[in-house]
N, C-alpha and C positions, 0 to 999 in steps of 0.2 A: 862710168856705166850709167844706166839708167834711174831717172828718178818713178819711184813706185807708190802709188797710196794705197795702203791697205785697210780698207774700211771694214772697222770690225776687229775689236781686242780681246775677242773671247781665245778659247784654246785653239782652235782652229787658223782663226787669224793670227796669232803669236806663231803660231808652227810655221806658218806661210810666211813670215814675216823674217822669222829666223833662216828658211830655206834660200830667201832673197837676199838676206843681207848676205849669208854665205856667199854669195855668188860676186858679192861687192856692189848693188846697186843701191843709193839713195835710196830707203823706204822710209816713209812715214806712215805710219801705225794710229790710226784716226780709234777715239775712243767717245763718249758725250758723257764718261765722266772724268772733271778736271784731277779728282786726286788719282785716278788709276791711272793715267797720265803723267803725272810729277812719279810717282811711284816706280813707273819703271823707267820713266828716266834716270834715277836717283838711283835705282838698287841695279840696273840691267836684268830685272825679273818680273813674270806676271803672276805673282807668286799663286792667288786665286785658281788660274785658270790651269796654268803649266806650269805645274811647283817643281823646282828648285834644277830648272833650265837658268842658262845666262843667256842674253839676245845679245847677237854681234853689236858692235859701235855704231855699226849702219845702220842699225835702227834705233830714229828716234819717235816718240809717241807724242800726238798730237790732240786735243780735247776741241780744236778749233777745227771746224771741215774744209773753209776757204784755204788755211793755212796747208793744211793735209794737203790738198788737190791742186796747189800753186803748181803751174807749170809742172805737173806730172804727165810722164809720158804714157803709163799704165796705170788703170783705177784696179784695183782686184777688191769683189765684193763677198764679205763672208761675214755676213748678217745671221741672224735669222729667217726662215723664210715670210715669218707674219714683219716683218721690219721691213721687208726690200722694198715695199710699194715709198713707206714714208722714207725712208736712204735714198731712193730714186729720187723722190718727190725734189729734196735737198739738194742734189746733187742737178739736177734740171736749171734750178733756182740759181747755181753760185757755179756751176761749168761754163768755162769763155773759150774752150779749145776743145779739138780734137783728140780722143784719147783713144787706146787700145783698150777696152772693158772685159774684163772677165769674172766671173761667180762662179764661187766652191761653194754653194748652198746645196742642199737637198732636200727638197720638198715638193708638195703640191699645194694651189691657194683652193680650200676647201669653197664651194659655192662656183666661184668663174671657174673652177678644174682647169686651172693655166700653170702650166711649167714656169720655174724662173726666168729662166731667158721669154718668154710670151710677157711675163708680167714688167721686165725691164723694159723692152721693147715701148710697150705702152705707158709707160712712165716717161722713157727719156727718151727726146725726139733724134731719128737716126745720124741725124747729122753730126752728131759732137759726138759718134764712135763707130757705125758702119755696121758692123755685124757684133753679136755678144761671142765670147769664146766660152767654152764651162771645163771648169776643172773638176774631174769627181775618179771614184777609184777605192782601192782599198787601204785605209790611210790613220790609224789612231794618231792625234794630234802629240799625245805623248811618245810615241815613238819616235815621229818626225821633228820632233823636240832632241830627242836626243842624239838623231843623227844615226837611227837604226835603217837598214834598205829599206825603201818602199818605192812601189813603183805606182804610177795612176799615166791618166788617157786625159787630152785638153781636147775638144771636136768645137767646130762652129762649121757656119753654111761658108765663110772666106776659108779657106784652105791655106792662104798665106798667113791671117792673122790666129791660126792655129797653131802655123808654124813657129812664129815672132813669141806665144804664150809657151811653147816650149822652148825656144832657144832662153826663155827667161830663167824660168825654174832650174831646167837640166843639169844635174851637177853629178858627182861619185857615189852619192847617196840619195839621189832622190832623182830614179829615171823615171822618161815620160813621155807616152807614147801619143799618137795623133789619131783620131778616128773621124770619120765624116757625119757617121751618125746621132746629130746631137739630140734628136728625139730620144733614142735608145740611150745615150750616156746618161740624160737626166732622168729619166724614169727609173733605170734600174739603180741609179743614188739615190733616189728618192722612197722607190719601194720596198729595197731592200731594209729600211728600217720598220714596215710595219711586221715583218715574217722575225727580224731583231728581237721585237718584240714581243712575238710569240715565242721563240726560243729559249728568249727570259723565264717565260711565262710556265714551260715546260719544265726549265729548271728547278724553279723555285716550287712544282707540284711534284719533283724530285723523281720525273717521267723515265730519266736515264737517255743513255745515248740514241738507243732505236729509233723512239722516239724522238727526238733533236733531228737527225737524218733524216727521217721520214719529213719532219716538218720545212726544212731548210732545201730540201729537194723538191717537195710540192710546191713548195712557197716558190722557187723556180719558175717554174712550171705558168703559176699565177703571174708570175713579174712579165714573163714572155708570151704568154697567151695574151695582155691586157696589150702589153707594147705592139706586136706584131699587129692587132686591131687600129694602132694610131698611127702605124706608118715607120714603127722601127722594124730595122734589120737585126732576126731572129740571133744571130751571131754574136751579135754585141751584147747579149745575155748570157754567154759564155765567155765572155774577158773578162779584165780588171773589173767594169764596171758594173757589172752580172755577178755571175759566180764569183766572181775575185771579191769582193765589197760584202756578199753575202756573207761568204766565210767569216770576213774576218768580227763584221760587224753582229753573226748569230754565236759566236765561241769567245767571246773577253769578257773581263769585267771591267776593262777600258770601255766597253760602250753603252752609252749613256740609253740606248733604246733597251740593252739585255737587261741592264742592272735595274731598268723601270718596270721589265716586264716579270722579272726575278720578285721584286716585289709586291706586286700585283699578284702573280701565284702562290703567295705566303698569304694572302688573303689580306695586304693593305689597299686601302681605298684609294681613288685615284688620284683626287689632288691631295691629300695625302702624302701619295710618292712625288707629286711633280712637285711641290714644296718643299719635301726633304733633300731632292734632287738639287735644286737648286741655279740648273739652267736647264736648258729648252730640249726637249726631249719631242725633234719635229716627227717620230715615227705616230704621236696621238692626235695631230693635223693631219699627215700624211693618211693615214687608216682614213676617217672622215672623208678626206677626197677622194681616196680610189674606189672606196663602197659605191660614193656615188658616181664614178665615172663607169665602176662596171654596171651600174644599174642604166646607165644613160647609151654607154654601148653593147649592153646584151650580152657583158662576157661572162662566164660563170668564175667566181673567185672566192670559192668556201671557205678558205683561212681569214681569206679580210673581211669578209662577211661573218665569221663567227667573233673576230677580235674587234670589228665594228659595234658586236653585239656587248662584248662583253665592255668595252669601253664608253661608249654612251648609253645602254640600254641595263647596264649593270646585270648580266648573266652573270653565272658562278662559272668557273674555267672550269671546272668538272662537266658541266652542262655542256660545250662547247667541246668540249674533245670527244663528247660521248657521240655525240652525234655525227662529227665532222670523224669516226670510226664506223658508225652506221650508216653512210650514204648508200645509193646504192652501188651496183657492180658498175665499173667502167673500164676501158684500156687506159694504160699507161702514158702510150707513146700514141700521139693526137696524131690525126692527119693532116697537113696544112692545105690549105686552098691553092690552087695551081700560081695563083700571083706572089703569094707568099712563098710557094716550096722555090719559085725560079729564083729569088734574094738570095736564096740558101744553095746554091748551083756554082 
């Protein structure tokens, strides 16, 4: 089968990495620390990240990048999103072939407001991969550790190397579907973590379900009003990578956006939690970018705009619910502009 580098040994990566080897393909599991490296090679565990999974034979863990990406036929990047620029950077530097590229990140880069695939692009020059593929969905790393269903969506502008990124993954436990819309895939993987985080937030002010509902359904509302302005298809916030990712990412304590915004509404300080946390919670980059992209495209986005407040401007979340319940009167269900309603036809 194929040889795969998986850059990136956090949870995420380890899941993907274990979904690979299932499949029987050569993965190497790229890390830039040498002992977390020796370690799951030695134990077949990332104990840290994905506690008390075992990772196939076929995967082995590599602290060297040139090593990782020797004659791999597939890179899959699951970074952080503030990493991608410098893992590109790296990967520009010590790439001698052509690969199949793909990223399971979710985020936006705060300031340029560029999608992952935008900021790979510009990093690594197109010739040593052709188009990005993006993997996203609704997907807790621990679940797909263990080998529980999950399904997710792969979309790029090639339509065959979408294809090639599903024939990878696809197995009995882990379906995967193909979408063309790669604007819409990344955005709503990426937004859906800052409404995540209000649902936390909601929690831990001990708001109850109505409340949760209401927030996870407007917060919708926001993800697809901001995307259909950038050229996604309104639909595609209604699959996996919409609705489906929302769910699952506003109701667990598998995610690391609820559980940060859970105690945020207990009234702890920010960093704080992102310290207790202990890895990268992209939904508090995320918020920072989209505030400012709906200020840059005039879309109205009251949840991110009130958790924009509350996270750099330190509002009290009482202040912020109170208001964003006192707006004024509006309809529900928007009208979309005739360009937009005909996507939806």
């Amino acid at each position: 089968m194929g040889k795969v580098a998986v850059l990136g040994a956090g949870s995420w990566g380890s899941a993907l990495a274990l979904v690979l080897g299932d499949n029987h393909h050569d993965v190497r599991l790229w890390t830039h620390r040498a002992e977390q490296a020796k370690a799951i090679n030695e134990t077949r565990q990332n104990e840290k990240y994905l506690k008390e999974i075992t990772l196939p034979d076929e995967v082995k863990a590599y602290d060297n990048l040139n090593e990782a990406i020797a004659d791999a036929e597939t890179i899959v990047l699951v970074v952080p999103t503030k990493a991608i620029r410098d893992v590109c950077g790296q990967l520009k530097n010590h790439l001698d072939h052509k690969v199949t590229l793909i990223h399971a990140a979710k985020g936006i880069e705060p300031h340029t407001l560029k999608r992952v695939s935008e900021m790979i692009e510009e990093e690594v020059p197109r010739e040593l991969y052709g188009e990005v593929v993006v993997l996203s969905g609704p997907s807790h790393a621990e679940e797909v550790g263990a080998r529980h269903p999950t399904t997710v969506t792969v979309s790029s502008h090639d339509h065959d190397l979408a294809q090639k990124a599903q024939d990878l993954f696809i197995n009995d436990k882990f379906r995967v579907y193909t979408n063309p819309d790669i604007v819409g895939v990344e955005l709503g993987g990426a937004l859906k973590n800052i409404i995540a985080l209000g649902a936390g937030i909601s929690d831990g002010l001990d708001y109850g379900d109505n409340a949760k509902a209401a927030l996870i359904t407007r917060g919708l509302a926001e993800i697809a009003r901001l995307g259909a302005s950038m050229g996604a298809n309104p639909l595609t916030f209604a699959g996996l990578t919409g609705v489906g990712d929302l769910i699952v990412t506003c109701t667990s304590s598998h995610s690391r956006n609820w559980r940060a915004g859970y105690l945020l509404g207990q009234g702890r300080k920010l960093d704080d939690v992102l310290e207790e946390m202990g890895m990268v919670v992209e939904g508090v980059r995320t918020t920072q970018a989209a505030y400012q992209l709906s200020e840059q495209e005039n879309i109205e986005m009251p949840i991110t705009k009130g958790l924009y407040n509350l996270l750099f401007n330190q509002e009290p979340p009482k202040v912020i619910v109170d208001r964003l319940m006192n707006r004024g009167k509006t309809h529900e269900v928007e009208e979309l502009p005739d360009d937009l309603r005909n996507q939806t036809l």
